[in-house]
TILUMNU-601917 format. One line per 10 residues: number of its first residue (from 1); their letters; for each residue x, y, z of N, C-alpha, C. Coordinates in Angstrom, 3 decimals, padded with zeros to 6 digits. Last residue first. Example, Ala and Ser with C-alpha at 12.3 -4.5 7.8 and 13.67 -1.06 7.14 Angstrom:
2	SA	012.850/-002.250/007.080/013.670/-001.060/007.140/012.900/000.030/007.870 | 013.190/-005.690/007.800/012.300/-004.500/007.800/013.200/-003.300/007.800
! end
This chain:
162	XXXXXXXXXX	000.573/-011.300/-007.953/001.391/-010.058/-008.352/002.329/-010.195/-009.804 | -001.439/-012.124/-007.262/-001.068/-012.595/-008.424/-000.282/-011.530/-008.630 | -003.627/-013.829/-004.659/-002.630/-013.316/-004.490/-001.719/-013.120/-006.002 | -007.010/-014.646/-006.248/-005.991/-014.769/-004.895/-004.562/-013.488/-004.669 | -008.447/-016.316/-008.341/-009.119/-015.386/-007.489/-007.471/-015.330/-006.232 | -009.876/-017.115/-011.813/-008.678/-017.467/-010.400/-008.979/-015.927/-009.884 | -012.680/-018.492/-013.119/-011.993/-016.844/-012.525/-010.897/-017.403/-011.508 | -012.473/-019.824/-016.448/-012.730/-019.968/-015.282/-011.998/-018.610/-014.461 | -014.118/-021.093/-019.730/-013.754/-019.880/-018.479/-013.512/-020.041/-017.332 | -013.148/-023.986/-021.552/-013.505/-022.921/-021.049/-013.275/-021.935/-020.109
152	XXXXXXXXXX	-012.797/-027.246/-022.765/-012.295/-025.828/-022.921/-013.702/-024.855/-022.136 | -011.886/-030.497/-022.703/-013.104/-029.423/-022.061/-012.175/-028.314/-022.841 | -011.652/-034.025/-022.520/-011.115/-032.610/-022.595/-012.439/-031.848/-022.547 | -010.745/-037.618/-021.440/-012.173/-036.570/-021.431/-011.245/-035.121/-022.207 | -010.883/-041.388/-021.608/-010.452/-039.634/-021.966/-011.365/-038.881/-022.045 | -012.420/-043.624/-020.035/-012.828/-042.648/-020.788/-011.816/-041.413/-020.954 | -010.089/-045.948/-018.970/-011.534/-045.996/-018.992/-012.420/-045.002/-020.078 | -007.561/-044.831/-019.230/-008.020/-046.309/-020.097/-009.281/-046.613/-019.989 | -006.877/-041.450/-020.037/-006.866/-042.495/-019.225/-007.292/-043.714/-019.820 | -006.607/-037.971/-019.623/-006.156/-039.202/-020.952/-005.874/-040.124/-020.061
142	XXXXXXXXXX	-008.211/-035.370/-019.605/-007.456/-036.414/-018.900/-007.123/-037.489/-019.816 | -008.092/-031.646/-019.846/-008.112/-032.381/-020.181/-007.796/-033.836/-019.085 | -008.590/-028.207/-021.235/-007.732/-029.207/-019.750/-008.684/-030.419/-020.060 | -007.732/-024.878/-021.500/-008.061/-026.185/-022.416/-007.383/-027.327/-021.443 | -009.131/-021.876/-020.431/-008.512/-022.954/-020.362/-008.668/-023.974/-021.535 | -009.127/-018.195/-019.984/-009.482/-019.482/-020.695/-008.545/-020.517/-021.259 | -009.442/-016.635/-017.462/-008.789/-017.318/-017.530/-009.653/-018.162/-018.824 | -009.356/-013.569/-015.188/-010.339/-014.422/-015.954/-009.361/-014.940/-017.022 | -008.803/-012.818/-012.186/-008.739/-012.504/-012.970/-009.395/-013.095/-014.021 | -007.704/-010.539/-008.986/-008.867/-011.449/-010.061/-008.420/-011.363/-011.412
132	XXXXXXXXXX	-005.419/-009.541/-008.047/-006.410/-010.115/-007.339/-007.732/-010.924/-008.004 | -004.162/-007.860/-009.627/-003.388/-008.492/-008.498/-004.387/-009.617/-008.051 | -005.838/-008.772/-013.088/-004.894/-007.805/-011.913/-004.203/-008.312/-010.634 | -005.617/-009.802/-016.266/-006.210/-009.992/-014.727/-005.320/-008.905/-013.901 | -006.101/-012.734/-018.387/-005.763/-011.842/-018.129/-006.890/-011.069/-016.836 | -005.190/-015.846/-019.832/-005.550/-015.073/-019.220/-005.359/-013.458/-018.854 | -004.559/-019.816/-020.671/-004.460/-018.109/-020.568/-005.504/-017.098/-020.283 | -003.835/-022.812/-020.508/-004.761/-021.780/-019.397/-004.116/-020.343/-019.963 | -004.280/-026.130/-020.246/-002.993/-024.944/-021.097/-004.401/-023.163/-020.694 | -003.623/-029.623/-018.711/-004.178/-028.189/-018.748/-003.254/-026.954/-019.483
122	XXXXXXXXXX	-003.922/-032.375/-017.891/-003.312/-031.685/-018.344/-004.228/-030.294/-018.860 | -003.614/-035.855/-016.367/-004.417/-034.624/-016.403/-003.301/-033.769/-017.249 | -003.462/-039.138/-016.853/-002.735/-037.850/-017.059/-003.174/-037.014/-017.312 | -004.778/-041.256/-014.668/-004.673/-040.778/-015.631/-003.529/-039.827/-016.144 | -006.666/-044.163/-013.315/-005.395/-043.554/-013.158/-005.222/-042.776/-014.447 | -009.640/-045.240/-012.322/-008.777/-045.443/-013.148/-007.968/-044.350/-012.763 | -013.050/-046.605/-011.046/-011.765/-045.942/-011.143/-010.576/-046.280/-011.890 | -016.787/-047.573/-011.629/-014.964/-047.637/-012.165/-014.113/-046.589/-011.458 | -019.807/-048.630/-011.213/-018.771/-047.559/-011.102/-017.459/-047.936/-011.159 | -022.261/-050.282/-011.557/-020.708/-050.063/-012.338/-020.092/-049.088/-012.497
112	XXXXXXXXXX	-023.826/-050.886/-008.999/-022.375/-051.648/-008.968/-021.347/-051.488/-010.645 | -026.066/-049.946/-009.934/-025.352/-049.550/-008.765/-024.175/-049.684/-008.566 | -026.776/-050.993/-012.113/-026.191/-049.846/-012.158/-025.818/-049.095/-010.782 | -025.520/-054.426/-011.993/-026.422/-053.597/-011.582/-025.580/-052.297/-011.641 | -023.505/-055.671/-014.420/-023.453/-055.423/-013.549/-025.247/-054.378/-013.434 | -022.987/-055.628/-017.321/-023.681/-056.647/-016.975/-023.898/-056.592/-015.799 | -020.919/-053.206/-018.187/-022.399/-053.294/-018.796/-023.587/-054.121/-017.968 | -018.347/-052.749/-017.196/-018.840/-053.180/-016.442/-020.650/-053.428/-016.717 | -017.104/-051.121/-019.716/-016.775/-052.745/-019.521/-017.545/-053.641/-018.365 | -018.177/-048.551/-019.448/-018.961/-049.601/-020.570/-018.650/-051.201/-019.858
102	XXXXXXXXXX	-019.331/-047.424/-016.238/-018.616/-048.137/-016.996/-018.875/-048.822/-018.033 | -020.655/-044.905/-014.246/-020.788/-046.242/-014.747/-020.064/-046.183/-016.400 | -019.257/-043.187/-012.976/-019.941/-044.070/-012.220/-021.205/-044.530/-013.175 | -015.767/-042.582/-012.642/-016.604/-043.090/-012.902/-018.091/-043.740/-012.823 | -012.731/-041.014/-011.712/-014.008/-041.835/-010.909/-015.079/-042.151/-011.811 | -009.342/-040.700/-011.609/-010.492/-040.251/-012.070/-011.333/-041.739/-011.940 | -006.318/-039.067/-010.416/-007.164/-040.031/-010.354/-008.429/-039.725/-010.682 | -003.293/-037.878/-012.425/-004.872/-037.829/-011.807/-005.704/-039.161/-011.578 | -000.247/-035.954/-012.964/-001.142/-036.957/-012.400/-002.578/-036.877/-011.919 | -000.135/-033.855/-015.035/000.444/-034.324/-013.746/000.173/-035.864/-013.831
92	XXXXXXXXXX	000.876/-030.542/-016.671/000.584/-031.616/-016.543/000.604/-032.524/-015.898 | 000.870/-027.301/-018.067/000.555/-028.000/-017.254/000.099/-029.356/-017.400 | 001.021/-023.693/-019.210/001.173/-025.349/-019.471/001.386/-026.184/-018.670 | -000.187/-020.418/-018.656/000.330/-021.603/-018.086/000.353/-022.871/-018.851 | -000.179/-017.280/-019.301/-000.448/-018.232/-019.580/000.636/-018.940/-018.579 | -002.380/-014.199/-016.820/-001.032/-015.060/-018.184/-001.532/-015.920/-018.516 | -003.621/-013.470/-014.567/-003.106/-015.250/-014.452/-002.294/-015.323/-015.996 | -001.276/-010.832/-012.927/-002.365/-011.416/-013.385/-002.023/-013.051/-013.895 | 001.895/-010.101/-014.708/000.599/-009.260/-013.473/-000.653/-010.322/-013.968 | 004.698/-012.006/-015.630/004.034/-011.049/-015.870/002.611/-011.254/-014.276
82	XXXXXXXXXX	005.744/-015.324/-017.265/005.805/-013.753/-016.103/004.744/-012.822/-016.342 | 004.415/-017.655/-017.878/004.426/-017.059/-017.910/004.920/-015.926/-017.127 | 004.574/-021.254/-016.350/003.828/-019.687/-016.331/004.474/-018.870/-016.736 | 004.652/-024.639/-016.328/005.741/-023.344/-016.349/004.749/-022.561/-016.670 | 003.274/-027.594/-013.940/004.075/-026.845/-015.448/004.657/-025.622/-014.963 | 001.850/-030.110/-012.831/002.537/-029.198/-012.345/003.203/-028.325/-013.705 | -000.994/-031.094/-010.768/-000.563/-030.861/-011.691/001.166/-030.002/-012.105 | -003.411/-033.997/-009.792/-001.811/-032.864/-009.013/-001.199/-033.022/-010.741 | -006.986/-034.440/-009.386/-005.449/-034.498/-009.972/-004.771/-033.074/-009.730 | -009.749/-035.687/-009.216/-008.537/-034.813/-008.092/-007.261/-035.174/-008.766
72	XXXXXXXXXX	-012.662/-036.117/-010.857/-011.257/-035.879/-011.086/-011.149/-035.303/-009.698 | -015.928/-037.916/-012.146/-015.023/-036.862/-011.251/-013.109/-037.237/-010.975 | -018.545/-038.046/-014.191/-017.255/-038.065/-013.578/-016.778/-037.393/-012.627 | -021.178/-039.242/-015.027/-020.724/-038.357/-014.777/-019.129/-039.121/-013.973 | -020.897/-042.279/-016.942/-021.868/-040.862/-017.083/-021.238/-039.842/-016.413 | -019.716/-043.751/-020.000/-019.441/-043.645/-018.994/-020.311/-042.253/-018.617 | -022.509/-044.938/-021.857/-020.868/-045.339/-021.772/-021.064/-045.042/-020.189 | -024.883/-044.412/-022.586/-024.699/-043.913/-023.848/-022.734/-044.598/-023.085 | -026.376/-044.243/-020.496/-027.030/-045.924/-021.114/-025.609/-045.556/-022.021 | -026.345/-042.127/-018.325/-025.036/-043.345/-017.970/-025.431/-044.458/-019.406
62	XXXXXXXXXX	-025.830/-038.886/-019.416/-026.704/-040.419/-019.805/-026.126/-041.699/-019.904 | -024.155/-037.140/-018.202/-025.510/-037.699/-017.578/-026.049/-038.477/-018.119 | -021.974/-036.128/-018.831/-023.024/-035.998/-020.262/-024.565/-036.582/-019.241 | -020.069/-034.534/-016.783/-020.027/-035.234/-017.912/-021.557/-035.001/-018.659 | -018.488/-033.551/-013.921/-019.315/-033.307/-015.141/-019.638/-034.879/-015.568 | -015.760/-032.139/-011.997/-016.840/-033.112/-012.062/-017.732/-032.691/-013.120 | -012.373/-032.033/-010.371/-013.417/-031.369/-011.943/-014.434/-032.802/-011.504 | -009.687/-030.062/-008.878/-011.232/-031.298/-008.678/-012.084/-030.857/-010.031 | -006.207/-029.837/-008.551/-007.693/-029.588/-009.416/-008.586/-030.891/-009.522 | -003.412/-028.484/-008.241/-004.460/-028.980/-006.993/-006.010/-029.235/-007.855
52	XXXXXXXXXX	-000.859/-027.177/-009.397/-001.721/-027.394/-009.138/-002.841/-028.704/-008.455 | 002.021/-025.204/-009.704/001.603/-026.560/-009.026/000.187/-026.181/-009.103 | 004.988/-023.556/-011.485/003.370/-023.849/-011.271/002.534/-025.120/-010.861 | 007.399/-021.469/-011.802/006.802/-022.814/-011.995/005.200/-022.466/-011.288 | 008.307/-018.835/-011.939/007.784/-019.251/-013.449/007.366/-020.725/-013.518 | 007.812/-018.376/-008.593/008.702/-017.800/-009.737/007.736/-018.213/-011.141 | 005.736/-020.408/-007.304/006.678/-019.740/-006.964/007.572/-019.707/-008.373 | 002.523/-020.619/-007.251/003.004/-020.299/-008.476/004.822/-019.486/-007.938 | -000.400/-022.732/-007.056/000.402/-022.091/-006.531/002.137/-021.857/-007.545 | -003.780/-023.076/-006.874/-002.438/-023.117/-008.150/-001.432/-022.178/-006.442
42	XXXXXXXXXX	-006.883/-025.044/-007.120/-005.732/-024.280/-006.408/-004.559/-024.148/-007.016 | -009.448/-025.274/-008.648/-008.437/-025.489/-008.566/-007.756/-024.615/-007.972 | -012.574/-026.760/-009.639/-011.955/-025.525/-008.850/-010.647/-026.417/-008.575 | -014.888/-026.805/-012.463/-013.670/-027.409/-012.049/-013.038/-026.081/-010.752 | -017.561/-028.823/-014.664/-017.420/-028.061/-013.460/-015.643/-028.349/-012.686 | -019.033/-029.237/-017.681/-017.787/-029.960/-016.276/-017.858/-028.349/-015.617 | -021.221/-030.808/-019.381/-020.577/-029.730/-018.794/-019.227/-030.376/-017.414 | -020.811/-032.787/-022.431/-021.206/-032.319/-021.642/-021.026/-031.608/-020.672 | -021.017/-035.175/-024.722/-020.552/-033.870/-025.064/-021.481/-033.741/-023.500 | -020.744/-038.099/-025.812/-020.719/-036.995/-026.598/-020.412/-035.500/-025.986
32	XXXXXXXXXX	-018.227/-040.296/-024.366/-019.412/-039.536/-024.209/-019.594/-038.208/-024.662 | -015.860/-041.472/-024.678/-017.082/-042.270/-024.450/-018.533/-041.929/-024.001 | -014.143/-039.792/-025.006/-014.141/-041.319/-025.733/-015.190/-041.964/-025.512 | -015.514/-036.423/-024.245/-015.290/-037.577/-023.934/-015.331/-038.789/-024.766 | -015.739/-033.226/-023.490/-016.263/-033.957/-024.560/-015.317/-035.370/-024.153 | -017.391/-029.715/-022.194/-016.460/-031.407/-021.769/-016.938/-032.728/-023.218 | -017.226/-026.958/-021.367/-018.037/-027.629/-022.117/-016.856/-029.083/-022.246 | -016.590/-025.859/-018.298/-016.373/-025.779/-019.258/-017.015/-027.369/-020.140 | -016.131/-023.402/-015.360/-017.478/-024.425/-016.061/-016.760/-024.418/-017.341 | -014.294/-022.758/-012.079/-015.203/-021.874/-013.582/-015.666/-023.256/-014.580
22	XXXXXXXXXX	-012.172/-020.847/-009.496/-013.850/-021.960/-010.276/-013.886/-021.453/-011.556 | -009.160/-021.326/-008.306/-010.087/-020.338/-009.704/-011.122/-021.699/-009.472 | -007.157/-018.948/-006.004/-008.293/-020.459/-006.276/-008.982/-020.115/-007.535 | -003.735/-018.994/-006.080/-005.100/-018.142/-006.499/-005.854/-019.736/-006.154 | -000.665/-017.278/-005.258/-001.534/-018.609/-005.039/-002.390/-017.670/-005.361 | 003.044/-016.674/-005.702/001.680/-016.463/-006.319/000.845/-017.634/-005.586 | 005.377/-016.388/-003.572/004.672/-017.148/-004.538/003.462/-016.404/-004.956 | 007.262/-013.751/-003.605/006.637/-014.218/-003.156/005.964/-015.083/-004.242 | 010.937/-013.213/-005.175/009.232/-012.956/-005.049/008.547/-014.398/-004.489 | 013.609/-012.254/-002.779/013.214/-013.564/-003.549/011.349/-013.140/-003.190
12	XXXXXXXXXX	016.465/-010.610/-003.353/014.952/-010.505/-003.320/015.073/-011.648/-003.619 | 019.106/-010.343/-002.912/018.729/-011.889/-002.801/017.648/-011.587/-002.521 | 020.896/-008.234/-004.089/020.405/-008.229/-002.741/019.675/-009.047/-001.905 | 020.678/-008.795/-006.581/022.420/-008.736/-005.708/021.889/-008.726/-004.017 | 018.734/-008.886/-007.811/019.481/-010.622/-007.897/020.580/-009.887/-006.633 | 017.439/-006.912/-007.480/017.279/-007.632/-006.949/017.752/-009.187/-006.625 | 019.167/-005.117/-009.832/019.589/-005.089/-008.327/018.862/-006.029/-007.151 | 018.736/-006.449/-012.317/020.040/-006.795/-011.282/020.050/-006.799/-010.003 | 015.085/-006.016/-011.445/016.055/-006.408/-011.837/017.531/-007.013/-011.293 | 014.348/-004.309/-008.485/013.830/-005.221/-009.674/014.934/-005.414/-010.494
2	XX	012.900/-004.100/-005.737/013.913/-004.282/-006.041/013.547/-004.774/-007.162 | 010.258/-002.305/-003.903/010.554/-003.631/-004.410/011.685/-003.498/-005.439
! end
């Protein structure tokens, strides 16, 4: 493998990076004290940019106290770090986030106050790791008009990380 100058003259071009990472982090919310989230995400990582793919679900479970559990699919995208393994990343996108039950919808049957809303996911992720696993602590987040949420914690990306 060609490194440096001599790979700019000979038009190496490195392979992307892709990993899947799961991993659980403690979740706190505008509208709900405090509870677990669950998140797997796909990253894909050509050169020093970074796309992501990320489903998160959690929350606090006590729909009386606001909004109860949630769920997220948001497209993310930032800059990484060089280097072996997951590093660090900054990251931010777009997200759609689910609700299933709503303060503003109070008067409704609890069947009927589930919400959706539009957000800005965002995530700051360091780590360390080898070609193939590695372990990752995150700070990720959504900022929306129904409930903002953030979290911090562990998660294992798992894939291709040269």
């Amino acid at each position: 493998m060609p490194s440096g100058a001599a790979a700019q003259s000979e038009g190496y071009v490195e392979p992307p990076r892709v990993s899947v990472a799961i991993g659980m982090m403690s979740a706190r919310g505008t509208e709900f004290e405090s509870g677990i989230a669950g998140v797997i995400q796909l990253a894909v990582e050509p050169g020093r940019h970074r796309g992501v793919l990320r489903l998160a679900a959690g929350g606090d479970g006590r729909s009386d106290r606001g909004p109860g559990d949630f769920q997220e699919v948001a497209l993310l995208y930032g800059r990484r770090g060089q280097g072996i393994g997951p590093g660090w990343s900054v990251s931010a996108g777009l997200g759609l986030m689910s609700f299933d039950d709503c303060p503003d919808l109070g008067d409704r049957p609890i069947a009927r106050r589930s919400c959706t809303t539009v957000g800005v996911p965002f995530a700051i992720e360091a780590g360390t790791g080898s070609h193939h696993i590695g372990l990752s602590f995150q700070v990720a987040g959504n900022l929306n008009t129904q409930s903002s949420f953030f979290g911090a914690g562990l998660i294992v990306p798992i894939g291709w990380m040269p």
